[in-house]
N, C-alpha and C positions, 0 to 999 in steps of 0.2 A: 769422556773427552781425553781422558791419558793417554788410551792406547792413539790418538787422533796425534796431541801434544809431540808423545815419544817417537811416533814416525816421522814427524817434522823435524824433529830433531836431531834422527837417525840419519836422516836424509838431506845435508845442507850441502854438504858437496857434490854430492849428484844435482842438486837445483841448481848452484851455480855455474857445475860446468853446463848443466844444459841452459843457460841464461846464455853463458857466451855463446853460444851456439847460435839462439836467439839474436844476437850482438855484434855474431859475423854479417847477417844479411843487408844489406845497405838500401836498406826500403825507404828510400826517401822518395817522395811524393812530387815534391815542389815538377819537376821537369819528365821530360819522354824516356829520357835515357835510362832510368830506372824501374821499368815499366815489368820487367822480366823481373826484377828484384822483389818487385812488390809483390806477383803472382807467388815467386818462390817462398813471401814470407807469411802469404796467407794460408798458404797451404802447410807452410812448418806451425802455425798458429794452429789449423783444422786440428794435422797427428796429436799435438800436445792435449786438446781437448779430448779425442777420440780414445788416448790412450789414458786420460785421468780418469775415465770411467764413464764419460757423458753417451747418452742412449742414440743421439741424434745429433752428427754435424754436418753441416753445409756450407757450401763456398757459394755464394750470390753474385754474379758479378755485375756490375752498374756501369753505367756510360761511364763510368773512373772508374776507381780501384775498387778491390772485392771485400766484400762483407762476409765475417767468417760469423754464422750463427751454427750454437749449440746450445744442447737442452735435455736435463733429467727429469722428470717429472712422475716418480716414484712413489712422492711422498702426499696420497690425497687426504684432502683437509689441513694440508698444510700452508703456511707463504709461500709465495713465488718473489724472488729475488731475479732481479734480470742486472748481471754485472757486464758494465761497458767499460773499455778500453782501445786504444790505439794502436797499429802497428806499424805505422809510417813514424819519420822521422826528419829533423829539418838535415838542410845542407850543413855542409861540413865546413864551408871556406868561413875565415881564410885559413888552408890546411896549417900554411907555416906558423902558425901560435898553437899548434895540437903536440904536447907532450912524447905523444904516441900515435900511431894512426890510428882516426877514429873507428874503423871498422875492426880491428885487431884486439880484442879485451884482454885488458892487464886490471890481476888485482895488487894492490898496492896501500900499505898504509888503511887496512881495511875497507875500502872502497872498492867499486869495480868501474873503471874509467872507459868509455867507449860510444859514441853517441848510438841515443835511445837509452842509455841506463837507466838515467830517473823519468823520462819522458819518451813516452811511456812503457818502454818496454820491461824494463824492471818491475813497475807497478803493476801491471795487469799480468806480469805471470806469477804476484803472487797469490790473485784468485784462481789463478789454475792448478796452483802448486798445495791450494787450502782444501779444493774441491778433490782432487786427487787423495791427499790425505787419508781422507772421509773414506772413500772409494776402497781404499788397501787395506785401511784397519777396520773397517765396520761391513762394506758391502756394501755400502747406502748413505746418503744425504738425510739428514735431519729435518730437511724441507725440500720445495722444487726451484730449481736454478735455470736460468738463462741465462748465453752470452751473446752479447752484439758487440764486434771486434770489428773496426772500420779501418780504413788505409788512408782518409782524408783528411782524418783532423786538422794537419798543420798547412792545411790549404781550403778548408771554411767547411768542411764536410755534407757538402751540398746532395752527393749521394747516400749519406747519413739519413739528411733530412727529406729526402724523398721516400728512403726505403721504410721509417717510420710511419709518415702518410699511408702504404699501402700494406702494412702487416700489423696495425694495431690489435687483430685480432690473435695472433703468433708471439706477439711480443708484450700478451696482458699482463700485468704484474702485479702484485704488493707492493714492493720498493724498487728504485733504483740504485744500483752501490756503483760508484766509482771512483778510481786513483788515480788520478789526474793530476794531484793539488800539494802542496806540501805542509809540512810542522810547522807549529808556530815557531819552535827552538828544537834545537837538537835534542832527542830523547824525551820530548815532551808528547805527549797521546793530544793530536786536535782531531775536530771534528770541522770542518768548513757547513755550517748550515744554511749561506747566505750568499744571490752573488746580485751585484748591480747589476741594472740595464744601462743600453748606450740609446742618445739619439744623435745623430751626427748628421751636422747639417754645413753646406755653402752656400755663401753670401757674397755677393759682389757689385760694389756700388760705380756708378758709370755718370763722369761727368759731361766736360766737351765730347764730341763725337771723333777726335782725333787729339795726340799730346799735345800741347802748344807749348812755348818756350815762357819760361817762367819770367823774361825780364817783360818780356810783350805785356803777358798776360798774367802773370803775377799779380792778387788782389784784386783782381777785375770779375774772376769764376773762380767757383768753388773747387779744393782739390780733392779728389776722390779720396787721397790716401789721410790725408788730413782727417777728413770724414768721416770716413772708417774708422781709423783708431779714437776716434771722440765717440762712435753708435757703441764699440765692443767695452771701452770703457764705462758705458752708462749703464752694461747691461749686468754691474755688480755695483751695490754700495760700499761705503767705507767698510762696515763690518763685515764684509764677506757674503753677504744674501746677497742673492741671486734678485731681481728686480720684475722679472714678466711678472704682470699679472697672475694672479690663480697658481702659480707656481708650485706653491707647497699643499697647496689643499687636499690631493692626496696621500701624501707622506706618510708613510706608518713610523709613529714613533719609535723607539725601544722602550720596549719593557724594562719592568724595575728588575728582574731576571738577568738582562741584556747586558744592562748597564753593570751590576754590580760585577755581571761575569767577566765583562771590559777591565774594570778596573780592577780585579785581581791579576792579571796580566801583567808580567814583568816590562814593562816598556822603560824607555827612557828616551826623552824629547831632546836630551842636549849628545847621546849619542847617536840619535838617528837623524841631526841636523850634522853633526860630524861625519858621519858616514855617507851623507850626500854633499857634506864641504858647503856648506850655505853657514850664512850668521844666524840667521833663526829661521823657525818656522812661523807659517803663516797660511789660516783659512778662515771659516767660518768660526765668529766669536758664540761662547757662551758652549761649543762642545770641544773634548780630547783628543788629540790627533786620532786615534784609532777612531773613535769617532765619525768623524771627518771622512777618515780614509771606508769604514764601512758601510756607513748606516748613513749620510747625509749625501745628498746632490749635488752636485758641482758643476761649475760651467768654466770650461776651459779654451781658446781660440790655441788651434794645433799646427796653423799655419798662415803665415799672409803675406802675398806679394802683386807688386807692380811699380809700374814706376820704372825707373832704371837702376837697375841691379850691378853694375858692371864694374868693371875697375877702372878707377879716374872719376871723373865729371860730366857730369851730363845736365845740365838745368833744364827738365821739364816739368809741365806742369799736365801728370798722367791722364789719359781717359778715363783710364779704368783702376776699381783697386777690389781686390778679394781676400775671402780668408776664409779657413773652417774652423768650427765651432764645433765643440763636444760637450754633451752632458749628460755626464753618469747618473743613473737614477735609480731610486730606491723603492723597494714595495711600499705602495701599490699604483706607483706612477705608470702612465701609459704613452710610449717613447710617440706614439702616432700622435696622440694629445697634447703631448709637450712640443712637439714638431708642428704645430697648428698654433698653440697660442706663440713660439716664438718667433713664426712668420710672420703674423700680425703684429708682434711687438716691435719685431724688430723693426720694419716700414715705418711705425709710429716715431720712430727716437730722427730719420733723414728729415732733410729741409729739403723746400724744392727746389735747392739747383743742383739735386742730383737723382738720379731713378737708381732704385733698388730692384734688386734680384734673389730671392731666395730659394735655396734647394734641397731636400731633405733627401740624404743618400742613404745612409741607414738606421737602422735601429733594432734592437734589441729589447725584451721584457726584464725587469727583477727577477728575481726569485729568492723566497725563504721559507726554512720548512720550521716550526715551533719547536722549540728545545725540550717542549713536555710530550712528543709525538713519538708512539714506542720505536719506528725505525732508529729516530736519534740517538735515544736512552740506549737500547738495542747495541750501535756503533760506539758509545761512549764508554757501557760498562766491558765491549768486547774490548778494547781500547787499552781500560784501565788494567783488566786481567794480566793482557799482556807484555804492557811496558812496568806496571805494578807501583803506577802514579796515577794520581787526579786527572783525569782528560781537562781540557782547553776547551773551549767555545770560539769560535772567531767566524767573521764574515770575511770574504774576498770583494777586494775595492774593483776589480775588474768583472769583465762580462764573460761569461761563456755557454754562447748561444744553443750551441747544443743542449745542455743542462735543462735549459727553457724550452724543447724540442720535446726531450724525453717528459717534465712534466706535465706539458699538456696535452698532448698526443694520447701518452698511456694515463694517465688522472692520476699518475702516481707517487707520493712522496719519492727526494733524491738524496741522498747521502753522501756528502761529500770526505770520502777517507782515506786522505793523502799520506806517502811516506816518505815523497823528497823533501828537499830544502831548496829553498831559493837561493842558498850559496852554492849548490852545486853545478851551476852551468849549463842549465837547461837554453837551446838554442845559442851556447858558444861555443866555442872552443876546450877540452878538456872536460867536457861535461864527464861527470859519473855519478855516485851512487853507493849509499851507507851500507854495506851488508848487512849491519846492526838491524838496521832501518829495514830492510829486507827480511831479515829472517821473524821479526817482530810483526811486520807486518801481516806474512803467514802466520803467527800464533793471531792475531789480531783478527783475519778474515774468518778461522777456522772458529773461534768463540764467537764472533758476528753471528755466524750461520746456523749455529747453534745456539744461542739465545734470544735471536729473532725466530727459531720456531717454539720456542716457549713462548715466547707471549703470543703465538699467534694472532 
């Protein structure tokens, strides 16, 4: 691993001018207009691969944007690692809060500012930059690598999840590695080995068949909005539990593992109520914000209107009143299952002077892979080699659906190892990106790769 080490290290400047490079193309996704960009940036993705030493790469293209797959597969009897990353990027606006143009990369204060730094472009080239490595000092990979490199993440990756359906066989693996995700704290080594599921549903209750004026008929019918806000409020107790039925019965608790790992975790409840400007926090009693935010389910209404919304006065008494409802969910809950008993709960909570309507628009699976699983170990003690501290444990309170794609698709553990920060302005204005973070990350990929094929 030295002579691997030494040429990482030989070589930080050439990565990062070639990052800018990466940094200049303006592959964003969201719209048509960048349609040429995106082609230009899958193809700058292919060269980087072709020239880090990979045997075989290819540009897929999809009714969207293109799929840059590559693959060494050198090394028989050993792991297969299939590393996924991003090359799209969101919109820039609004440009006038941008330091600098975001297409134009400035390093500064040790960062490198430019949208796509930490998401994802900076992350995913440092498994190009690790795999390369390998390639110049040794001739060879330690084990066998695949990449799936997509242009649609930041628009649901729909030809992601198509192209998995039909190349399970191409894309078999050992593990999944990807950088997607951030630290828990600056300079701190995580592992993210957990993410929620969503079910996300709308509901909309319907009174009179048209608005009536509230002095008429005021107390005479029931008001939809009235109603509503009394069903969404029954649907949590004073402590925080959530109330459907059967709700929790599949819940995987935390381990005793879990929990102590939680609580060794630098937090603090009266700075992180400061920092979102609240007087306190508040969720489900009896567990710790982290808690809360990782490993427990939630039910949250993300939107509700009807009625007259407008400026001035209006006294009516609405037809109709709606709202959407989310609920984060935890292994081993099943978002179709939870989206079934809340249909039925919900109808249960109306009275009859009003008809219920409910609709289940999407949903998402859990995912968690066990902390004693050699990929994890594998990623934690690469981790610790290279920042030369105790790796982190943490779960992410959010979903992402891919992740849940890749596991079940290929049957294969996912490893989630991130090197941005969530203060770095991913999808704002000014976004950049730790070089630290960066060049650590490369020492971090390169011991990954190499001590996941030890344990084979």
């Amino acid at each position: 691993m030295e002579k691997v080490t030494n040429y990482i290290l030989e070589n930080q400047d050439r990565y990062i001018e070639e990052l800018k490079d990466f940094l200049r193309i303006p592959s964003i996704s969201a719209g048509t207009e960048n349609k040429k960009d995106i082609q230009q940036c899958a193809s700058f993705v292919a060269d980087k691969l072709t020239a880090a030493g990979l045997s075989r790469v290819e540009i897929f293209q999809t009714e969207g944007h293109p799929i840059v797959y590559g693959e060494w597969l050198g090394a028989p009897g050993k792991p297969t690692v299939l590393i996924y990353g991003h090359y799209d990027v969101q919109p820039v606006d609004p440009l006038e809060l941008w330091n600098t143009p975001p297409f134009e990369p400035v390093v500064k204060d040790g960062k490198i500012w430019a949208r796509g730094a930490t998401d994802d472009k900076g992350q995913l080239f440092i498994h190009v930059k690790s795999v390369e490595a390998f390639f110049k000092s040794n001739g060879s990979l330690p084990l066998n690598v695949k990449f799936v490199l997509e242009g649609e993440e930041e628009i649901g990756s729909e030809s992601l999840a198509v192209f998995l359906k039909q190349n399970k066989d191409m894309l078999k693996c050992d593990a999944v590695l990807i950088s997607d995700t951030s630290l828990y704290a600056p300079g701190v080594p995580s592992i993210t080995y957990g993410l929620r599921g969503l079910c996300y549903m709308e509901v909309e209750v319907t009174g009179p068949d048209h608005d009536l004026h509230s002095g008429s008929f005021g107390g005479a019918v029931a008001n939809p909005i009235n109603i509503l806000a009394s069903m969404i409020a029954r649907l949590q107790d004073k402590k925080g539990k959530i109330t459907i039925p059967g709700f929790y019965e599949d819940v995987l608790p935390l381990s005793k593992k879990e929990k102590e790992s939680i609580k060794s975790l630098k937090f603090s409840e009266k700075a992180f109520a400061k920092e979102l400007k609240v007087a306190e926090l508040k969720g489900e009693e009896g567990y710790t914000t982290l808690e809360r935010l990782w490993a427990r389910p939630t039910l949250d209404c993300n939107g509700i209107w009807g009625g007259f919304t407008g400026t001035g006065a209006k006294t009516v008494i609405p037809s109709k009143a709606s709202a959407k409802i989310s609920m984060r969910l935890v292994p081993n809950q099943d978002p179709k299952k939870i989206a079934k008993m809340f249909t039925s709960y919900f109808k249960t909570l109306a009275p009859k002077s009003v008809k219920v309507n409910v609709k289940a628009l999407h949903g998402g699976y859990p995912v968690v892979v066990p902390l004693e699983h050699k990929v994890i170990v594998a990623a934690s003690e690469a981790m610790e080699k290279a920042f030369g501290k105790k790796t982190v444990y943490m779960r992410e309170g959010g979903s992402i659906p891919i992740v849940v794609d890749f596991v079940k698709n290929l049957k294969a553990p996912a490893v989630l190892m991130g090197f941005g920060l969530d203060s770095e302005n991913l999808h704002s204005p000014n976004e950049h990106f730790d070089l630290n973070h960066f060049r650590l990350g490369i020492l971090s990929s390169s011991y990954f790769l190499e001590g996941l094929s030890q344990k084979g």
